[in-house]
N, C-alpha and C positions, 0 to 999 in steps of 0.2 A: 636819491635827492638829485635834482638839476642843478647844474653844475654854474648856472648863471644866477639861481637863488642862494647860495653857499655863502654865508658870511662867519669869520672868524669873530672868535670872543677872546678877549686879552686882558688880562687879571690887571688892577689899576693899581697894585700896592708893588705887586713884584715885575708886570710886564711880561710876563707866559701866556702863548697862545696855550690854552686849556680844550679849550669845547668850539664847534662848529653846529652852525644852527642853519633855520632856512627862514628868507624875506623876500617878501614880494613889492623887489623897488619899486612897483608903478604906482602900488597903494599908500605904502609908508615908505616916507622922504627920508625921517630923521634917523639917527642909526640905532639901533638897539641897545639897552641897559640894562642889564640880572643878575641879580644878586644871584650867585651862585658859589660852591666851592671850591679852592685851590686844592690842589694835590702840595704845592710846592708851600704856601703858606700855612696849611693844614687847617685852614677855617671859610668862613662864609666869608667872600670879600665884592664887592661890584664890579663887572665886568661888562667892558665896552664892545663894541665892536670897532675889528682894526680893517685897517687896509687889505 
């Protein structure tokens, strides 16, 4: 993965970076949102992308 595509995903209930994903800031502006799983909440919860 490129290292300039690499965006963090950060769980919206407890605030853990969990997962890292890849975006092509020139196509999509706005930041990513997935439902995905916590380790640390132990369920499916939505996840943002952070800074």
């Amino acid at each position: 993965m490129a290292r300039e595509n690499l965006v963090k995903m950060k769980c919206e209930v407890c605030k853990t970076v969990n997962y890292f994903t890849q975006r092509n800031k020139k196509k999509i502006k706005e930041k990513l949102e997935m439902k995905k799983h916590c380790k640390k909440c132990k369920k499916h919860t939505n996840h943002k992308e952070a800074k």
